[in-house]
Structure formats: C-alpha cells, structure tokens
Phi, psi and omega in degrees: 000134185297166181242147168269126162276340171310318177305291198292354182278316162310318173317287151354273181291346161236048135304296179301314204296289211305309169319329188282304175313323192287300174341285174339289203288311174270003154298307205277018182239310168292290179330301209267010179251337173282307152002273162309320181281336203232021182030032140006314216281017172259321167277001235182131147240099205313001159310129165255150194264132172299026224220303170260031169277139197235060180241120184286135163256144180245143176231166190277332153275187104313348172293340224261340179283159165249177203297327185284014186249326163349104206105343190292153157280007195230042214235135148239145197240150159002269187323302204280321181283344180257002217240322178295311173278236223319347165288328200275321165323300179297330191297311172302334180275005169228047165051001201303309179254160175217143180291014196253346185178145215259155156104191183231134188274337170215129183208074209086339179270169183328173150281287198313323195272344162261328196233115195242144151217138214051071154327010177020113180090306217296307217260047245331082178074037186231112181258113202274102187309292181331303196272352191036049147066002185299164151198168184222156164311179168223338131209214230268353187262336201286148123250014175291183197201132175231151201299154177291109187295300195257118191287163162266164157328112162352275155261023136090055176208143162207126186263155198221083175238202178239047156201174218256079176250001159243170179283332207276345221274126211310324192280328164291337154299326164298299167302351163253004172281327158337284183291273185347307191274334180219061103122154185301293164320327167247010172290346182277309185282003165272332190276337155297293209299315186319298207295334186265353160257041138290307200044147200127165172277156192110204184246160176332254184340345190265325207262357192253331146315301167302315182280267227279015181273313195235006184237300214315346156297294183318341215239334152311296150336264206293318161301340165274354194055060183016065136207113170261134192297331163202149210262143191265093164301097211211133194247031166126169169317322197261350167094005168315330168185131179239158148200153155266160184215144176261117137023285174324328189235018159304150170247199139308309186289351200298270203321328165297326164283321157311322193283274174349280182303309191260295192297281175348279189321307185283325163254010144251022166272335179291343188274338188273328158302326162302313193298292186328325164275345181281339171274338160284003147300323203294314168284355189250136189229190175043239212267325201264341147315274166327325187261330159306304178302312159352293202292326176275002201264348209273315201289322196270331185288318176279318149325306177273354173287305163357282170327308194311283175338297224266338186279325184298304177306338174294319161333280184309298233268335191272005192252323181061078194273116171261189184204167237197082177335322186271007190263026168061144171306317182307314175284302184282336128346289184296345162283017200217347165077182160274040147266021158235148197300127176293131181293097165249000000 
C-alpha cells in the first residue's frame, strides 16, 4: 500500500510543533530558575517571544503565520518542505544521496568506488531487471554491495527541457523517484499533492516540469548560499537546452558527452520539428494556423540559441578542462563562463 506525502507532511508539522513547544517550555523554565538564583522577578520575566524560539515551525502558507511569529527566521511553508524532498531527489538521482544508506554517499570520490551494475556474479548472478541491475558499496572499504531502491544516473547529465525528449529526462526521474519511495498505487495523488504547493497551471507533470525549467535553480541558490553543488547548463530565455551535472562528479569528458549525447540530439529534433511544423502550416488555415505558426516561431528561437550554445560548448568541451575540488565552487564556476546559468 502506497504512502500519501500529504499524510507525511502533517506528521512533519506537527513534530516541528511539538519540537517548538518543547524548546519554549525549557527556555522560559531556565529563565525562571535564573530568576529565581538572582532574584530577578521584579525586572525580568521568564517569557520567551515565539519569535525567538530557534526552531522551525512549518505552515501551509505565509498567510497562514501568525503575528507573533512574524520576523521570525524560522519560519517554513508547504513549499519550502516540498522544494527540500525535490532537492534530496536530485541529489539521490546523481548518487550524492542514496535511499539505501544514510547521510552522503558520494562527495569526490570515483562513481565507481560507491555505485556499481551488474556486478556479474557477486550477488550470485541474479539481476533484479525491476532494479537494472544497480547496487551501491555500504562503504568505501567494504565490498559487500546492496541493491540499489533508486538507481543514480549513469552519466551525471540530466536534462531539463520542456517535453520529455530523453530517457534521462530530470521530470521522469522525478516520478519515479516518487513512485519508488511512496508507492506506485499513490502516485497521482501525490504528484497532485507536489504540484499544488509548487502552485502553477497545468497538470501534475506540467507544473512540476515548469519548477525545474524556471525555480529550481534559484531555490538551489539559496539553499547553498550561491555555491552551488549542482550545476546548470544553460543555452538562454528560450529553453533550448539545460541540463545538470554534480559538481563532484565532473570529469574531463563531461562536456563532450553533453555535446554528443544531448546538444546534437536536442538540435536534431528541433530542425525535424520545424519541417515538420512547416508543411503542417502549409496545409492548416484559420485558428489552427496561427497556433501552428506560434510553435514554429517558438521551435526556430530554440534552435538558434541552440546553435549559439553548441559552438560555445564545442569550444569548452575540445579544451577537456579538469577541475580541482578543492579550489572551491566559486573558481571552478567560473571557468565555465555563461555556459552555466548565472548565480543571483
């Protein structure tokens, strides 16, 4: 039987409630025993203001606070608790987290030395097809090896456009990490549940598709204090083409693989959508014309940013730029220019 995240998320808030209440009652219970040893209780009153309990409390809005919490820095909404679970997803979808062990699993070391497949044999010879065959170390000295609930990515590109043209593609990864963790059987209503403290127009899959075209970055920013672990490849206003890569698990090759595997790929359905949209104008007149020309001014506009993108990434990608963890997110951002998205 499936889990409601809607369920876990009440639980959730009134946890954070209960942690908050508890917090109160012993500050304002030490405040009256300091009082009390210093005879106090004419200057001094052991109230503490909810405002300064240093705990989070969560609501379903900002409508939803109240005055005396106002100001508080410790304040979380719906959104900010659904915006945390799509972060701990990407992260398990670049192996950085794993549903499988706790805490962070890859931060610099190899892909390999944690996360393996098909292991031929080791677990004996039995490949759970449902699981493609994933498995992770349990740690880095270790062989034993257990199977993987959630596989991570392959090659540490995920692409983020706005229809599902790779298999690869960040919003299909997302439903099934979904589906994998709180059940199949509950999945639509959960994806209702994302998509509605996300808020936007559309269906589940539209509005959750829309936050990773145009917020999920920013809200990554800010959760890192703009350095970010991962980073956004990005070829402009029109959406021709994002994808992410974790930071950790950059390579030499990456960008040549980006280029090959995706940007290629990615500009040649836009030229075949275009012929395409263009003999169905040829043949379409009144309201279904005018909305054809729409798709194609949109289709031609994504194509040359496209263009732009791919000669810059060829640049980059023929220099094969390694990078040095240890020389910080800020310096190694910055060696890549605007072919990553700008940090505000």
């Amino acid at each position: 039987m499936g889990q409601l995240i809607s369920e876990k998320y009440k639980e959730w808030q009134k946890e954070c409630e209960q942690r908050f209440l508890q917090l109160k009652a012993n500050e304002e219970e030490l405040n009256r025993i300091f009082i009390d040893i210093y005879g106090l209780q004419d200057e001094l009153t052991p109230d503490v203001a909810d405002k300064d309990v240093t705990v989070h409390r969560v609501y379903d809005t900002k409508d939803d606070v109240p005055e005396s919490m106002r100001g508080s820095a410790y304040i979380r909404t719906m959104r900010d608790e659904i915006v945390s679970l799509i972060s701990y997803a990407v992260g398990c979808m670049f192996g950085r987290y794993s549903l499988d062990v706790d805490g962070i699993v890859l931060a610099g070391q190899k892909f390999e030395s944690r996360f393996i497949r098909d292991p031929h044999g080791v677990t004996g010879g039995y490949i759970p097809t449902s699981l493609s065959g994933w498995y992770i170390r349990e740690s880095d000295d270790s062989a034993n090896i257990k199977v993987c609930t959630f596989a991570p990515d392959l090659d540490n590109i995920i692409p983020i456009l706005d229809d599902d043209y790779f298999e690869d593609d960040i919003v299909g990864k997302f439903v099934k990490f979904i589906s994998v963790v709180y059940g199949e059987d509950t999945l639509d209503e959960n994806l209702k549940f994302i998509a509605d403290a996300l808020g936007g127009r559309g269906t589940p899959r539209e509005v959750i598709r829309s936050y990773f075209l145009n917020d999920f970055y920013a809200d990554h920013l800010k959760t890192y204090q703009k350095r970010p672990i991962y980073w956004l490849f990005d070829s402009g206003k029109k959406d021709g083409f994002k994808a992410l890569i974790y930071m950790h698990r950059y390579e030499k090759d990456t960008l040549a693989r980006m280029r090959t595997d995706y940007v290629h790929k990615q500009q040649e359905r836009y030229r075949s959508a275009i012929e395409n949209c263009n003999r169905d104008i040829n043949s379409a007149n009144g309201s279904d014309q005018i909305k054809l020309n729409k798709q194609l001014q949109k289709l031609e506009a994504q194509e040359k940013e496209l263009e732009i993108f791919e000669e810059k990434l060829h640049h980059f990608a023929d220099r094969m730029i390694d990078i040095d963890l240890d020389d910080g997110v800020k310096h190694n951002y910055a060696i890549f220019g605007d072919l990553l998205a700008p940090i505000k």
